[in-house]
Backbone bond lengths (Angstrom), bond angles and torsions (degrees), N, CA, C in turn:
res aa  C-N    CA-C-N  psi(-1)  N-CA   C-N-CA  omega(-1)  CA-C   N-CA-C  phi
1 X - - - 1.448 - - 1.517 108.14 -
2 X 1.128 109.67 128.27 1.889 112.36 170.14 1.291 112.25 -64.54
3 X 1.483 99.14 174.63 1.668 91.76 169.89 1.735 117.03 -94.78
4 X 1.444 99.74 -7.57 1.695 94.95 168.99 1.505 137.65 -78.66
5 X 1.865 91.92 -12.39 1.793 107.56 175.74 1.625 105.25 -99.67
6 X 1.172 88.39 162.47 2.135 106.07 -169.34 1.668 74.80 -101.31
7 X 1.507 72.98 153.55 2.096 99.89 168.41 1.807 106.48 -52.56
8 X 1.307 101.04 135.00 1.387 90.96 -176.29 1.926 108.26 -103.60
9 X 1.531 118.72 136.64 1.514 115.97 -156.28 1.908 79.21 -101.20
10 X 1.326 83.93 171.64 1.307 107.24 169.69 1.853 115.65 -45.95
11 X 1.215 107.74 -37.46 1.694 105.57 -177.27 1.421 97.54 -84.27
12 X 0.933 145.80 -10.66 1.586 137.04 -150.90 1.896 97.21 -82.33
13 X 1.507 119.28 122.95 1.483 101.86 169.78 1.507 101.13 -77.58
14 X 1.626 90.25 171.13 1.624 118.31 -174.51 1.702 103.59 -68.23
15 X 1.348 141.90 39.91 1.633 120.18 -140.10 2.076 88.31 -81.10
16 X 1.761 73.86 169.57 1.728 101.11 -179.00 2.026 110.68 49.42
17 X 1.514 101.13 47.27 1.346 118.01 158.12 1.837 106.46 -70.57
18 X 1.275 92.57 164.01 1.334 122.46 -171.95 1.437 129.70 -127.42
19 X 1.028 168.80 -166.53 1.564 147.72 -177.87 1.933 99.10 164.28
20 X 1.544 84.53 150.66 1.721 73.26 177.56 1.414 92.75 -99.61
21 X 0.969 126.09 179.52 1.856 142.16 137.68 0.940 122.90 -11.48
22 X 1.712 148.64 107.40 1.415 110.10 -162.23 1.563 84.90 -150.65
23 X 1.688 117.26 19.19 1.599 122.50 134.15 1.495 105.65 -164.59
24 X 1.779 106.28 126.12 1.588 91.16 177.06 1.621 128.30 -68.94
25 X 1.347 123.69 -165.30 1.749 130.12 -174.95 1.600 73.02 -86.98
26 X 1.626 99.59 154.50 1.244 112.11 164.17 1.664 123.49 67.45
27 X 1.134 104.75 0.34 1.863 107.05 148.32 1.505 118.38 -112.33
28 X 1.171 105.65 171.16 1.404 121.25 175.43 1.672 115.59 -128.78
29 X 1.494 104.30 153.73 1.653 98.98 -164.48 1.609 87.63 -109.25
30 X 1.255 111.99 -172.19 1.621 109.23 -165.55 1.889 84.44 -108.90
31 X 1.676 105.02 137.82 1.096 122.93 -169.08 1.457 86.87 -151.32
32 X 1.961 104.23 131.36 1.497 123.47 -155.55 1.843 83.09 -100.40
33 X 1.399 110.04 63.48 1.671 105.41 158.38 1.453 117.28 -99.28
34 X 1.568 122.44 20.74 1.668 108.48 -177.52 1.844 107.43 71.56
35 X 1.097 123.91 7.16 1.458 126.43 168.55 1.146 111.92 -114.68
36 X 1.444 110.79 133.32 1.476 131.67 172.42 1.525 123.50 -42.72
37 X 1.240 126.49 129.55 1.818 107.86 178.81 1.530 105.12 -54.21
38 X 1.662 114.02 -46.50 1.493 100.96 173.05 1.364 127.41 -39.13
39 X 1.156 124.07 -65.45 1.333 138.54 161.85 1.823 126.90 -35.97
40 X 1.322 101.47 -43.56 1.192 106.84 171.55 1.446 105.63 -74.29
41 X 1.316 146.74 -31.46 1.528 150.07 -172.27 1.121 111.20 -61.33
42 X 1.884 104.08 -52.54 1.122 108.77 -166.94 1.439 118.34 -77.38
43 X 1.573 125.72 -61.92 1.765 106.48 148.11 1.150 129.03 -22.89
44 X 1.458 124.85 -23.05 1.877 105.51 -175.21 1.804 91.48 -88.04
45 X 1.785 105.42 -53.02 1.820 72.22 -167.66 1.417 107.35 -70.75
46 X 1.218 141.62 8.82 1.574 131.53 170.72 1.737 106.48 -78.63
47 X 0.778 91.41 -46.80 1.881 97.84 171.02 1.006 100.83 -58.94
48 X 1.725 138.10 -54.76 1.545 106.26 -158.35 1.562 109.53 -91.18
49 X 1.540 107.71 5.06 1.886 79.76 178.07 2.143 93.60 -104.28
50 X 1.019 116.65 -3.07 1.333 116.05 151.73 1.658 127.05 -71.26
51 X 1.479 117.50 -29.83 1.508 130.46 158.13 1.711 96.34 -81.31
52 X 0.730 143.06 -49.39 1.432 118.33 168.84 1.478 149.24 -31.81
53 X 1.467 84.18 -48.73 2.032 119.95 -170.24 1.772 79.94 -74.86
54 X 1.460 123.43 -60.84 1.467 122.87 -163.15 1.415 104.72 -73.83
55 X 1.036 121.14 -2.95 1.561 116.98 167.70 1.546 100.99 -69.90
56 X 1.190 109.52 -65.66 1.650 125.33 -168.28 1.613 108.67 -68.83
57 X 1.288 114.37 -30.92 1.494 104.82 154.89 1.468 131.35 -41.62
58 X 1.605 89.10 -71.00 1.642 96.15 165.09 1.255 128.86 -22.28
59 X 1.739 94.94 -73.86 1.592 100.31 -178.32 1.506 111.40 -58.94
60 X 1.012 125.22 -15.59 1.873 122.67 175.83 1.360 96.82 -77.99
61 X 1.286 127.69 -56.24 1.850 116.90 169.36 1.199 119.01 -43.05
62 X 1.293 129.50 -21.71 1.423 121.21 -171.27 1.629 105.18 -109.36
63 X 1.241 103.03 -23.87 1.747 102.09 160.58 1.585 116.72 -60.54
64 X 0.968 97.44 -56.49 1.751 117.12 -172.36 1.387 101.85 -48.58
65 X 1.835 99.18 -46.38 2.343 95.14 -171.88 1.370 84.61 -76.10
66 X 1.315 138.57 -8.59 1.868 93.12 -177.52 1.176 88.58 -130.98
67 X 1.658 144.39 43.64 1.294 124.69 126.57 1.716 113.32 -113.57
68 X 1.506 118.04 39.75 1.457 105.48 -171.22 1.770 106.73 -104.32
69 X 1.543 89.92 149.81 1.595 93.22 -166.52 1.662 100.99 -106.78
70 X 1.453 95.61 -151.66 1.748 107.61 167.50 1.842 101.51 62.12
71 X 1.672 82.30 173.13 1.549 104.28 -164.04 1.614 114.48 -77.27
72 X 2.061 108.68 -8.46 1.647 114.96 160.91 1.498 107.36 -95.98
73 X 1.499 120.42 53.89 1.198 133.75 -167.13 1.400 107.53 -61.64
74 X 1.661 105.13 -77.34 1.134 142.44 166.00 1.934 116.50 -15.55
75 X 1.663 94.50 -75.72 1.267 112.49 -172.97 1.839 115.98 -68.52
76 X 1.165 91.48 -27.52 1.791 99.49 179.74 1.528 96.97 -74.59
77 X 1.398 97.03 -52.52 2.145 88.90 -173.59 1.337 112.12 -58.02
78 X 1.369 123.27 -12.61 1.531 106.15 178.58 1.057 107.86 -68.28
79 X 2.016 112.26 -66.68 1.569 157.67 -162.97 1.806 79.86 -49.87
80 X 1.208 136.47 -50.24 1.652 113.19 -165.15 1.683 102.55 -82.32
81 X 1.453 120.09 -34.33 1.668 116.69 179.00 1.201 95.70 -76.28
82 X 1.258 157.23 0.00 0.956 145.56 -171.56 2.082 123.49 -97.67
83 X 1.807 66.88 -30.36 1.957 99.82 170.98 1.443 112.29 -71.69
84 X 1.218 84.13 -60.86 1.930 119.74 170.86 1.875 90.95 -20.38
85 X 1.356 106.91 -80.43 1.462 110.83 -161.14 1.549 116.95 -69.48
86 X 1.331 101.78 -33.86 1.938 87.21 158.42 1.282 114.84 -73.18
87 X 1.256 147.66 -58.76 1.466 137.35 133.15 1.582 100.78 27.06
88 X 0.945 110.68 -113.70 1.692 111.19 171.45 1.579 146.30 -24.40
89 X 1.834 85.71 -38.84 1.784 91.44 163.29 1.519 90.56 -73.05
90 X 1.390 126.04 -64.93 2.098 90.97 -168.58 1.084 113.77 -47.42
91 X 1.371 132.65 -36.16 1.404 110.49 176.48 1.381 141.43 -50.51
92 X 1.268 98.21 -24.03 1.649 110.10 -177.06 1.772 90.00 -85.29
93 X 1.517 114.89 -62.34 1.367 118.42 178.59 1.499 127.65 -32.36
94 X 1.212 107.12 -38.55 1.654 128.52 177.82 1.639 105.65 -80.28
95 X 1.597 127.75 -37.76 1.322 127.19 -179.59 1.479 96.26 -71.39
96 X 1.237 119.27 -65.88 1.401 108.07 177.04 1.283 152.35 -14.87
97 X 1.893 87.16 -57.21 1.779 103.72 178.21 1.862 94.91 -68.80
98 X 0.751 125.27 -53.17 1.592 128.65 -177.71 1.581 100.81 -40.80
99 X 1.021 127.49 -44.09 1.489 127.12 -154.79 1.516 102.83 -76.96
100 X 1.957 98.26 -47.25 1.478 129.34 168.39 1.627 110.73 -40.25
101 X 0.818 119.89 -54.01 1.645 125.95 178.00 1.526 121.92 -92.60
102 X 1.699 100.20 25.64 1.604 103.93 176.24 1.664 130.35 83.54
103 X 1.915 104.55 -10.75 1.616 101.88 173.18 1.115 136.65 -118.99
104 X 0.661 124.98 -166.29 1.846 129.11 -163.73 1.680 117.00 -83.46
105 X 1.350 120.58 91.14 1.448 112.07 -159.29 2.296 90.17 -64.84
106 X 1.410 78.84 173.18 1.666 78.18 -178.71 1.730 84.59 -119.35
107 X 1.801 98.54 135.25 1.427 110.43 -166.39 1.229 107.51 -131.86
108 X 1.670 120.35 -29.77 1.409 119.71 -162.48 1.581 98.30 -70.69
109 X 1.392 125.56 137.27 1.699 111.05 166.95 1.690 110.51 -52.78
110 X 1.398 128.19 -58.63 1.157 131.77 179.95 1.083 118.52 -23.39
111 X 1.896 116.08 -47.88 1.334 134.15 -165.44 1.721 92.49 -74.26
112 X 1.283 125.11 -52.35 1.187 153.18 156.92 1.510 108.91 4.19
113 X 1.204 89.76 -80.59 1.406 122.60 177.60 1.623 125.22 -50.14
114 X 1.478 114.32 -31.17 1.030 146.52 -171.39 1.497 110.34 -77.43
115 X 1.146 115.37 -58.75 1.596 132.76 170.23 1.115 147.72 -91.40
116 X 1.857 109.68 0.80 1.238 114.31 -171.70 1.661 92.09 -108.36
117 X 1.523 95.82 160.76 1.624 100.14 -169.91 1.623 80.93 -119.64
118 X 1.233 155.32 63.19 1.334 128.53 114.27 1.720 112.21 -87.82
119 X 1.246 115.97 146.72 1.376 143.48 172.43 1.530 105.63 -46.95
120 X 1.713 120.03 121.08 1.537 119.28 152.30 1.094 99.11 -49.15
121 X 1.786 96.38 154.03 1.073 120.13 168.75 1.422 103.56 -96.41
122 X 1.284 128.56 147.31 1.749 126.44 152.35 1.489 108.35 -27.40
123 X 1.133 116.25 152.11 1.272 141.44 172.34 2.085 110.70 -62.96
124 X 0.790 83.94 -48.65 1.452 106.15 -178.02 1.670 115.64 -68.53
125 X 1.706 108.60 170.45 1.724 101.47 163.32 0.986 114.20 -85.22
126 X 1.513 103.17 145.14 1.901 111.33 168.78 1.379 102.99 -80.53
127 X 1.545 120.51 -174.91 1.529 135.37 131.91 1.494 109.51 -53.74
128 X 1.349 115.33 132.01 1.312 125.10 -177.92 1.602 109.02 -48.35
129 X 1.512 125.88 -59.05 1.196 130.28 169.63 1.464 125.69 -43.73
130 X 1.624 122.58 -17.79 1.074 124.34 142.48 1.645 151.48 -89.84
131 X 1.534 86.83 3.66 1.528 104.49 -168.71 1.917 85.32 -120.55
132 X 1.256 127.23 18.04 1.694 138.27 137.89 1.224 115.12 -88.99
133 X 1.415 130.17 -44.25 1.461 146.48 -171.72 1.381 98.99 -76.25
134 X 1.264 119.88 -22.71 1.740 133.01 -173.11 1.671 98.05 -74.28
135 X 1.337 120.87 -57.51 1.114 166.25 -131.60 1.617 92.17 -94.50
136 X 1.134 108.09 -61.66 1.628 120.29 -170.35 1.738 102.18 -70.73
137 X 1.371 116.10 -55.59 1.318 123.52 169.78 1.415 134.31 -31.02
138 X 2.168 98.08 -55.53 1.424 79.16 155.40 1.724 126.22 -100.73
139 X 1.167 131.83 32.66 0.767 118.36 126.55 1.412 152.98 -47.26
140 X 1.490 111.66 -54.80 1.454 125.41 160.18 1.470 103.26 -46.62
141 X 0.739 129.51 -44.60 2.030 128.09 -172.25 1.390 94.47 -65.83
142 X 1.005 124.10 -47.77 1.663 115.37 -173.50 1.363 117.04 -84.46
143 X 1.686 126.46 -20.56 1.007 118.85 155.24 1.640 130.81 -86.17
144 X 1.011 100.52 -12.40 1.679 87.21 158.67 1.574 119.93 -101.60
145 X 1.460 113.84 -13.19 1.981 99.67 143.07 1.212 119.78 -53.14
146 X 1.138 122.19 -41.82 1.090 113.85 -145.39 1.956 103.97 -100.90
147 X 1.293 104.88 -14.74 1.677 102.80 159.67 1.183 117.54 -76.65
148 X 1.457 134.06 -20.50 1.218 147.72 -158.38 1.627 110.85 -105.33
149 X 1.506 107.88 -31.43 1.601 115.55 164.72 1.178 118.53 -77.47
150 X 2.094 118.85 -36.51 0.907 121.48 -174.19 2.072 104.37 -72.17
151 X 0.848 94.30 -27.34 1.722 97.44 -172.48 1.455 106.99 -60.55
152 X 1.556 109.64 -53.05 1.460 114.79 170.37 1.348 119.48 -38.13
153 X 1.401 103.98 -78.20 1.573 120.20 -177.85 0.948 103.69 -30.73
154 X 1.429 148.05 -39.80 1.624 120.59 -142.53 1.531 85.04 -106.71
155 X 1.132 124.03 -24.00 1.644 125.89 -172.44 1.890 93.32 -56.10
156 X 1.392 101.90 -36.65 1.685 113.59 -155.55 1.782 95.51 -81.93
157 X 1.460 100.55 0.95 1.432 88.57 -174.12 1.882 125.16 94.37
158 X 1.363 98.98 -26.43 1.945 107.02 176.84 0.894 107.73 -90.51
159 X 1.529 106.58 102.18 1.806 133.50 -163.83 1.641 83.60 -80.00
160 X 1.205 118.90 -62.40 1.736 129.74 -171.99 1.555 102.01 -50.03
161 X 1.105 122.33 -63.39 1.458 108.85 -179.24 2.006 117.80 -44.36
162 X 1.666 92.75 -66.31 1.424 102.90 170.71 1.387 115.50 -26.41
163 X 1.430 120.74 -58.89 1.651 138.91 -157.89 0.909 82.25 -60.66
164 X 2.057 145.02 -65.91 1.048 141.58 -128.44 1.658 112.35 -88.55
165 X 1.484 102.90 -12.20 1.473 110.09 -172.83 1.407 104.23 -116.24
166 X 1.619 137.31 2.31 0.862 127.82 146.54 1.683 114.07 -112.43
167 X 1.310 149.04 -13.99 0.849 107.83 159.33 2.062 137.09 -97.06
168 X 1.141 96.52 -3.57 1.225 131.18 173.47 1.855 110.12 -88.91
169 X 0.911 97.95 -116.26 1.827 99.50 171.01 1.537 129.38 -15.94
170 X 1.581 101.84 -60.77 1.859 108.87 -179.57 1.702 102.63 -75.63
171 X 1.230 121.09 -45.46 1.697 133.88 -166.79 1.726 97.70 -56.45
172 X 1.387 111.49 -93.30 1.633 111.73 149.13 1.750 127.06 6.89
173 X 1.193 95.34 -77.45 1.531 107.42 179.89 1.504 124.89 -63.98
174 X 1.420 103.66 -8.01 1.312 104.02 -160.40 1.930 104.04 -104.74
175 X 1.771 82.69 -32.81 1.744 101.06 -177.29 1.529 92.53 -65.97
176 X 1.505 117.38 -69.55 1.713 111.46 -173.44 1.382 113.02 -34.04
177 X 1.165 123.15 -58.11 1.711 139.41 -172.55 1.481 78.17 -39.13
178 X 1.084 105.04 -87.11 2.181 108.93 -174.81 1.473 110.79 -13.12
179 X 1.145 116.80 -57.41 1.379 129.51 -134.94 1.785 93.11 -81.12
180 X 1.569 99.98 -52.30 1.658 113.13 177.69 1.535 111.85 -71.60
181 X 1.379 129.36 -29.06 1.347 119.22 -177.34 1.652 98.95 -84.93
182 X 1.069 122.40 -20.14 1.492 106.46 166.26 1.846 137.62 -47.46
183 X 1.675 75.28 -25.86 1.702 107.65 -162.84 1.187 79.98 -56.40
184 X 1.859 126.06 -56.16 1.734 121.61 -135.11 1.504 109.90 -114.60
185 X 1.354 101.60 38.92 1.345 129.09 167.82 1.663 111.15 -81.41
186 X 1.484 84.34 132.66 1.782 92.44 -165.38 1.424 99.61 -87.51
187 X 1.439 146.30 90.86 1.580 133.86 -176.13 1.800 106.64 -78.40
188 X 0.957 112.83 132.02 1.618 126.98 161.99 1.916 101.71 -41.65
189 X 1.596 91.80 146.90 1.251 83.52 153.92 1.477 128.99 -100.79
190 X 1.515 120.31 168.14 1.204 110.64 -151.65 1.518 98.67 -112.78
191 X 1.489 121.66 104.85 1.809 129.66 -161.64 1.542 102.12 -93.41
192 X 1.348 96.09 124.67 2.067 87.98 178.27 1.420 113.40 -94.98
């Protein structure tokens, strides 16, 4: 004990612990699910730069509901928190299956940040019609990972991975895409 710390009692936590490494990003440990380590590798890093992109989605849904303007004020701020929070259940859903098959979900934003290939946004507000087009974009990035991972996987045999990226991930992604490209629909006007 130093002389700058008090006796520590039985209730006192351990704070500002330390730990080594005790599995790196990007391996997998052996998990008795009937899947190949090959197979299992390859779903985890396909999952995490698809759990990545939907990390940063998210957070672009939740930018978007609390910087959106104009007279579809109202209805957009729901329709994006509303995205926002399924957004997040894959996220947890997508960390999972990774964890499920022995690897390292990627969690830190920094790390985040590092690996996902959708585009920052400016710091600033867009025009609403571009902060949908923002919106729609990364979508498309995650749906064509995620047809292209899902195609793999099942070849590889990971019915569970597959399942999770098509009926969850692609199904999802495809309805929102709907929901927001409706927004930037040019309607006629209507002359009596």
């Amino acid at each position: 004990m130093s002389a700058n710390s008090a006796p520590r009692s039985g209730s006192q936590p351990w704070l500002h612990q330390k730990g080594e490494v005790i599995q790196d990003f990007g391996t997998v440990k052996q998990f008795p699910i009937g899947l190949s380590y090959e197979a299992r590798m390859y779903s985890c890093q396909r999952l995490n730069r698809i759990l990545a992109d939907t990390q940063i989605l998210y957070g672009l849904y939740k930018k978007h509901h609390w910087l959106m303007r104009g007279a579809t004020f109202y209805q957009l701020h729901l329709v994006l928190d509303k995205h926002a929070g399924e957004q997040l259940e894959l996220v947890d859903t997508l960390a999972e299956r990774v964890q499920t098959l022995g690897g390292v979900a990627v969690g830190d934003p920094r790390h985040v940040a590092e690996i996902t290939s959708i585009p920052r946004p400016p710091d600033g507000v867009e025009e609403v019609p571009a902060m949908l087009s923002r919106l729609l974009e990364a979508h498309e990035t995650i749906l064509v990972e995620a047809h292209d991972a899902a195609t793999r996987t099942a070849e590889l045999g990971d019915d569970g991975t597959n399942d999770l990226l098509v009926s969850q991930v692609i199904r999802s992604g495809e309805l929102q895409s709907w929901f927001l490209a409706e927004h930037l629909v040019d309607t006629p006007l209507v002359r009596s």
